[in-house]
C-alpha positions as CSV (number, residue, x, y, z in Angstrom):
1,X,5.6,4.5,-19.4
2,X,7.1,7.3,-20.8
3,X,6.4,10.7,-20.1
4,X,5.7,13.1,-23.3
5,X,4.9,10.2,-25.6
6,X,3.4,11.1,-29.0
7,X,0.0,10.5,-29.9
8,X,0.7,6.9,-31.8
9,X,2.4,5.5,-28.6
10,X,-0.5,6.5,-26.7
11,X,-2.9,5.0,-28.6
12,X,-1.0,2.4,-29.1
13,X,-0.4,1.5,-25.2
14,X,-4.2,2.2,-24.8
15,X,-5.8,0.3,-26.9
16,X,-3.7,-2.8,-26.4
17,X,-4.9,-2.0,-22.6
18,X,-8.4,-2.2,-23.8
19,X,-8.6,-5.1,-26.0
20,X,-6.8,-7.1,-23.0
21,X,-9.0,-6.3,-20.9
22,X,-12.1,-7.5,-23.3
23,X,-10.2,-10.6,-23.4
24,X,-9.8,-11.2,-19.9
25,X,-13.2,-10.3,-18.9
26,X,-15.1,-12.2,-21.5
27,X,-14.2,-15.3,-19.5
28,X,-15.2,-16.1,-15.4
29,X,-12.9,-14.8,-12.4
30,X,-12.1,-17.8,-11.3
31,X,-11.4,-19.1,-15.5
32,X,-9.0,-15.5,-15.3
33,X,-7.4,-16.1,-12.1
34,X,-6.1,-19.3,-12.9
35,X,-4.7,-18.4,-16.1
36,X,-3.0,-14.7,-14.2
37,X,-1.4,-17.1,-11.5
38,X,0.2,-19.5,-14.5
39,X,1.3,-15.8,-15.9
40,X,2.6,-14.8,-12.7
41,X,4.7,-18.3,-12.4
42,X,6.0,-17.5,-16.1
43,X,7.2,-13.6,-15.0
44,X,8.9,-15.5,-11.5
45,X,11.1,-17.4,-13.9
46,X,12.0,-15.1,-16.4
47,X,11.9,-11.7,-15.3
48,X,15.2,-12.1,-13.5
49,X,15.7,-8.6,-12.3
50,X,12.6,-8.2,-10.1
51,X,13.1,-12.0,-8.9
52,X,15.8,-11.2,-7.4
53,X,15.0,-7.4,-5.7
54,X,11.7,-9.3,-4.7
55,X,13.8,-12.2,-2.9
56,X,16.1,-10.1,-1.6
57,X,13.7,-7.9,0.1
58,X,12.1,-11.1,1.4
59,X,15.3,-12.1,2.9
60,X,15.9,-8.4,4.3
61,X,12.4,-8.7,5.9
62,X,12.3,-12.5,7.1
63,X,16.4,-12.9,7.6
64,X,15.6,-16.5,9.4
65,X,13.6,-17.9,6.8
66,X,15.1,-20.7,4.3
67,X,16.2,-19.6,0.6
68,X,13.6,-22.1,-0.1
69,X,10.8,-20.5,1.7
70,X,11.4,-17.0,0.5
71,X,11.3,-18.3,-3.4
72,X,8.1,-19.8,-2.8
73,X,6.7,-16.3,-1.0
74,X,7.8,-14.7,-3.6
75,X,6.8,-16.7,-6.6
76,X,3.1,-16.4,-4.9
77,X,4.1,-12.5,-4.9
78,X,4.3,-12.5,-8.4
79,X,1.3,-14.8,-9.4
80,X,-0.8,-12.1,-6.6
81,X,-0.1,-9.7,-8.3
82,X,-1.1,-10.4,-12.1
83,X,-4.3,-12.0,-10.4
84,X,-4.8,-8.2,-8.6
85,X,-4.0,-6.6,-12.6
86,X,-6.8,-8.4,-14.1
87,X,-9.7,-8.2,-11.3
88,X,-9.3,-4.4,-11.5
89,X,-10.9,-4.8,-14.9
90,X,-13.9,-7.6,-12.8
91,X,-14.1,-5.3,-9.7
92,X,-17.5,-3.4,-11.5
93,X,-19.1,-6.2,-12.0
94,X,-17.8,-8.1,-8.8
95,X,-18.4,-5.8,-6.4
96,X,-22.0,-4.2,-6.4
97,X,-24.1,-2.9,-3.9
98,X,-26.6,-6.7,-4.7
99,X,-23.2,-9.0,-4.5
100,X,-20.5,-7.5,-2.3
101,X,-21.7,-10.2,0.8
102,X,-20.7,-12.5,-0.9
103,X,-17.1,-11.2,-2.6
104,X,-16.0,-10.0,1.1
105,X,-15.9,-10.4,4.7
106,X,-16.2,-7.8,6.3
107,X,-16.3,-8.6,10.4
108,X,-13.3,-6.2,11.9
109,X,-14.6,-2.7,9.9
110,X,-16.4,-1.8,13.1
111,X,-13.6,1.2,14.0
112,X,-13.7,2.5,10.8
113,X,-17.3,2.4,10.2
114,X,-17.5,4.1,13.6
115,X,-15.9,6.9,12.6
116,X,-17.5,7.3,8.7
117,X,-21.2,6.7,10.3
118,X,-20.4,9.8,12.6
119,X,-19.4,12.1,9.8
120,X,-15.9,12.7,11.2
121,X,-12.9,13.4,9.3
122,X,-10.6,10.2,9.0
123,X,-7.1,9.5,7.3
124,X,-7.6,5.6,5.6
125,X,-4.5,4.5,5.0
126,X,-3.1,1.1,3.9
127,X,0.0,-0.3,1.9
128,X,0.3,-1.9,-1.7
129,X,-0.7,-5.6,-0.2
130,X,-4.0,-7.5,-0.4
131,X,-6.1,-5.5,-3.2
132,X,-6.1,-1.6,-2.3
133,X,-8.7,-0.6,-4.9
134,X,-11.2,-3.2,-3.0
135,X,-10.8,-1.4,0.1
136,X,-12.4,2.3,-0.8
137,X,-14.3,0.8,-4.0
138,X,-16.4,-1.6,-1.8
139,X,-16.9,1.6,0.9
140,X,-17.9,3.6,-1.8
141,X,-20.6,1.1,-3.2
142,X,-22.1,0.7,0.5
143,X,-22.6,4.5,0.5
144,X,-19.7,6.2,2.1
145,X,-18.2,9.0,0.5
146,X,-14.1,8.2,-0.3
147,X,-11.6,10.5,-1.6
148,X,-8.0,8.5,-2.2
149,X,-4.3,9.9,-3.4
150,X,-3.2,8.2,-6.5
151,X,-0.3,9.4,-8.8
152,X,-1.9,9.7,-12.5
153,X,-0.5,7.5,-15.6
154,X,1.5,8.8,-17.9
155,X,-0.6,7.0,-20.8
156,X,-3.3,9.4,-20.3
157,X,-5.9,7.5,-21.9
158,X,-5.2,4.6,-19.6
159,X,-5.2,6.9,-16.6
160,X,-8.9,8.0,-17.8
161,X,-10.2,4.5,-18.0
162,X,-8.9,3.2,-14.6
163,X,-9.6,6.6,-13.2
164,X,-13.5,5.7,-14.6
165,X,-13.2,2.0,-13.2
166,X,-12.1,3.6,-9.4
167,X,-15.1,6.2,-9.4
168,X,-17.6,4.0,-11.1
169,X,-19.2,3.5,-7.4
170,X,-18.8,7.2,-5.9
171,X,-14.8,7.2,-4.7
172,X,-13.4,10.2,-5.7
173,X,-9.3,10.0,-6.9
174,X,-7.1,12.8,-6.4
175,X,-4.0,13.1,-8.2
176,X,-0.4,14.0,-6.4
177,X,-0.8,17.5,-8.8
178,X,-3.8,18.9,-7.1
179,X,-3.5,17.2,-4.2
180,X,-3.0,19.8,-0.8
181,X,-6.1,21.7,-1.7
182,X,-8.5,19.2,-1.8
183,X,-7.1,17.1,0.9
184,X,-8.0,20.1,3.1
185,X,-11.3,20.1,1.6
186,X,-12.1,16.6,2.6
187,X,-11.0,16.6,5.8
188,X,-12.8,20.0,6.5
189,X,-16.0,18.6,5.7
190,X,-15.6,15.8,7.8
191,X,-14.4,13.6,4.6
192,X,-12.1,10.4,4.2
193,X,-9.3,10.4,2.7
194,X,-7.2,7.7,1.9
195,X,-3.5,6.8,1.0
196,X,-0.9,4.3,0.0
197,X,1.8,4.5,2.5
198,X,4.3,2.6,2.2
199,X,7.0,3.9,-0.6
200,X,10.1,4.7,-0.1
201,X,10.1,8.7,0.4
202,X,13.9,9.2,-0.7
203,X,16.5,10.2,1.2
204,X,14.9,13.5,2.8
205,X,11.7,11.2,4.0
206,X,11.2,10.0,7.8
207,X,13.1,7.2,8.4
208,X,11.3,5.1,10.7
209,X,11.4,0.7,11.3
210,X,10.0,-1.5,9.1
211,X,11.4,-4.7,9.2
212,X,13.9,-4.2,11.6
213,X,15.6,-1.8,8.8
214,X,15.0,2.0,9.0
215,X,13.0,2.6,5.6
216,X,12.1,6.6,4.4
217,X,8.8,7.3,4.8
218,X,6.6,10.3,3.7
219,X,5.8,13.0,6.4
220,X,3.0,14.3,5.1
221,X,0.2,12.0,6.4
222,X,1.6,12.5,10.0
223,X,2.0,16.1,9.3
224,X,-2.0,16.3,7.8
225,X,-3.0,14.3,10.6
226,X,-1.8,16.3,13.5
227,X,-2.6,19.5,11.5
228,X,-6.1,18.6,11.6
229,X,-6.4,16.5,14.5
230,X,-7.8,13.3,12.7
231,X,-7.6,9.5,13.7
232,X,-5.5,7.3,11.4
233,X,-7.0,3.9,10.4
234,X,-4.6,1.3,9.5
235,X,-6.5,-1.2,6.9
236,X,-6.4,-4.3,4.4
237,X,-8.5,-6.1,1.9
238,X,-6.4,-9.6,1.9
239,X,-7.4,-12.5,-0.6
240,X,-8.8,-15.2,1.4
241,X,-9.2,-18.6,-1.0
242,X,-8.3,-19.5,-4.4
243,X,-10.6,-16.9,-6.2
244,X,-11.9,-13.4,-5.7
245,X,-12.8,-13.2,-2.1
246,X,-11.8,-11.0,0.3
247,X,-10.9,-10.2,4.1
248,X,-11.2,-6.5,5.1
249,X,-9.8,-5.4,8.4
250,X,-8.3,-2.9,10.5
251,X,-4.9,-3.1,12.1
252,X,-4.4,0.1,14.3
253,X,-6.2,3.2,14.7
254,X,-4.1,6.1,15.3
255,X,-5.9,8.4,17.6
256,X,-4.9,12.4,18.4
257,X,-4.4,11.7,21.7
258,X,-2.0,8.8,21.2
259,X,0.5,11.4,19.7
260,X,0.3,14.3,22.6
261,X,2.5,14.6,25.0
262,X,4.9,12.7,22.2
263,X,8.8,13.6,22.1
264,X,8.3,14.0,18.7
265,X,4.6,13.7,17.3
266,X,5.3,13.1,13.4
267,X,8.0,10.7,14.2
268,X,5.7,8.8,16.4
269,X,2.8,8.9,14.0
270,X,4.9,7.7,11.1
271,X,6.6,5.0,13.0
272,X,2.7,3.6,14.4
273,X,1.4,3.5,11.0
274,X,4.5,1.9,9.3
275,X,4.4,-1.2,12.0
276,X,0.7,-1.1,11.0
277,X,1.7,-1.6,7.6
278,X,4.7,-4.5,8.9
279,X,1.7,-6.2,10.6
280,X,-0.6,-6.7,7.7
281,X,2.3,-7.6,5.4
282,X,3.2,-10.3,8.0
283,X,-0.3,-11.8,7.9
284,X,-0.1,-12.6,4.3
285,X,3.6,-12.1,3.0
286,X,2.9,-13.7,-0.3
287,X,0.3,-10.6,-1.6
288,X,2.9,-8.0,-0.8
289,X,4.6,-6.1,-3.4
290,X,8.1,-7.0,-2.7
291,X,9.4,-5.4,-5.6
292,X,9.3,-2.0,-4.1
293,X,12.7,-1.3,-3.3
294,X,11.3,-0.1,-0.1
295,X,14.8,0.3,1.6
296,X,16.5,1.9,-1.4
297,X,17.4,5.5,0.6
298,X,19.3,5.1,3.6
299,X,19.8,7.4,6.2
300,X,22.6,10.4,6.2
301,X,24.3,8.4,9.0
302,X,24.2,5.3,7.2
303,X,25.3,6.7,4.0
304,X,28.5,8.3,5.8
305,X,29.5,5.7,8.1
306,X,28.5,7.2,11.1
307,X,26.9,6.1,14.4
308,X,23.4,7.2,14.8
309,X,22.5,10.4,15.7
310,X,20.6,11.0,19.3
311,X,18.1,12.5,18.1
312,X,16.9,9.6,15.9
313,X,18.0,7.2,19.2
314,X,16.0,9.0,20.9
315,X,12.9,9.2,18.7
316,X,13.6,5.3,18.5
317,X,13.7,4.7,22.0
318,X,10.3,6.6,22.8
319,X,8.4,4.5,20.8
320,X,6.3,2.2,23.4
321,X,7.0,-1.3,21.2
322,X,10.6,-0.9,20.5
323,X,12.6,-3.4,22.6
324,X,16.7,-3.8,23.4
325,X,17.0,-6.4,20.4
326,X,15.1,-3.6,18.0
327,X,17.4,-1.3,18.7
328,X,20.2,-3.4,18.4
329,X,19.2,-4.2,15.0
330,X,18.4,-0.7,13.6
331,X,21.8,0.7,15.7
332,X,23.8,-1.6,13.8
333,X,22.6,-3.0,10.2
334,X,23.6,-5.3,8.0
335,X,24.7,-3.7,4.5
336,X,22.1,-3.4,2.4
337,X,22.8,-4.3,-1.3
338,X,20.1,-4.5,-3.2
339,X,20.1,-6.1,-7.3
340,X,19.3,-2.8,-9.4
């Protein structure tokens, strides 16, 4: 949406939001997920432009699979992610403090829930695949207390009602616009806080492997997280089934002393929690948001034609998973050329 729209677009934009949403949720989940996935099919054929960025990030990601088997990943991308539009308009109602046992599984939590029952600040971070908003809204319903990052809508009557959806169990969102103060805040008093990490940072961001492909990466959850000496927890909410269940797990947990004694600490931190991020993706390709055009900013080397610098080679070579065939790969990519 437009930034600095008038009053009559706004309204406009919000109001068709609203009466959507009545629609949808005057019918069942399952009723709704069925028809999103038939919408989601319909976008896959005719949205050409993010059909083919989606595919071709598949391809960059997966470079042995068949053409065959990255359409059919990615069709599934597209019908996960209408489902995930409408069930942020069910989650209320889905997710409660009476039914939640029954919308999610919720057997490998125990790390994270170690470190919320103790009171101690933690950094919750995970990446846009599964269905984020279940991950701190179901927290938030069983009592813990969840502040998340979230860039505001434009439409700001939109951003008001999802903002009210989000907190309707006790999370707290904080926008990118007031963001350093409070972040502080929550970590200070022993607090969660919790990101999306996986956009592209541009090309001044941390470029670090994901997917065999050096992608830019935002410093400042490293940067927070050695500042204040907090663990890292690397988590997904993944659909498991035809309707709305979920799996919630944890993939890594980033710990202060696994970054000490470090060549360089931020670049090790960033490069953990990105694999983290490659490893839930990998689970369940088909509910990642492939559309990102996660490998859009290339590195100053790249860009120039260069070989890579040493201290990037050597930043690479000090992290404990990366093997000769990794660093073979990232040394020496293939172009990247993505559809606009």
């Amino acid at each position: 949406m437009a930034q600095n729209q008038g009053p009559i677009a706004t309204w406009s934009q919000y109001l068709v939001a609203r009466l959507a949403a009545m629609g949808l949720t005057m019918f069942d989940i399952d009723t709704n997920l069925r028809t999103a996935a038939g919408i989601g099919r319909s976008m896959f054929a005719w949205d050409k432009r993010h059909r083919e960025r989606a595919c071709k990030s598949l391809s960059l990601a997966f470079p042995d699979w068949s053409p065959k088997r990255v359409e059919r990943v990615c069709r599934g991308s597209f019908e996960h992610f209408v489902q995930l539009a409408i069930e942020v308009c069910h989650t209320p109602r889905l997710i409660t403090r009476d039914s939640w046992p029954r919308r999610t599984s919720t057997g490998d939590l125990g790390p994270v829930l170690e470190l919320l029952n103790a009171r101690k600040p933690v950094i919750l971070l995970t990446g846009h695949l599964g269905n984020w908003e279940v991950l701190g809204y179901l927290l938030a319903v069983i009592g813990y207390e969840i502040d998340a990052i979230a860039r505001p809508i434009d439409n700001r009557l939109i951003n008001d009602w999802l903002l009210g959806i989000r907190e309707n169990q006790g999370m707290r969102i904080i926008t990118k616009w007031d963001a350093t103060e409070r972040m502080l805040d929550v970590l200070g008093r022993g607090g969660a806080l919790g990101f999306i990490a996986d956009q592209n940072a541009g090309d001044k961001g941390m470029f670090v492997p994901f997917f065999g492909r050096l992608a830019s990466s935002y410093k400042s959850i490293g940067l927070l997280a050695i500042r204040e000496e907090v663990p890292v927890v690397c988590g997904y909410a993944h659909r498991v089934g035809p309707g709305f269940h979920y799996e919630l797990g944890v993939a890594d947990v980033i710990q202060p002393a696994d970054w000490q004694g470090r060549h360089d600490p931020l670049y090790y931190v960033t490069a953990r929690y990105a694999r983290a991020i490659e490893t839930m993706v990998r689970m369940r390709p088909e509910q990642y948001l492939w559309m990102h055009r996660r490998w859009k900013s290339r590195p100053r080397h790249e860009r120039q034609g260069k070989p890579m610098p040493s201290a990037l080679r050597r930043n690479l070579e000090d992290l404990p998973w990366m093997d000769q065939d990794q660093m073979d790969r990232l040394t020496h990519p293939a172009k990247i050329i993505e559809p606009a």
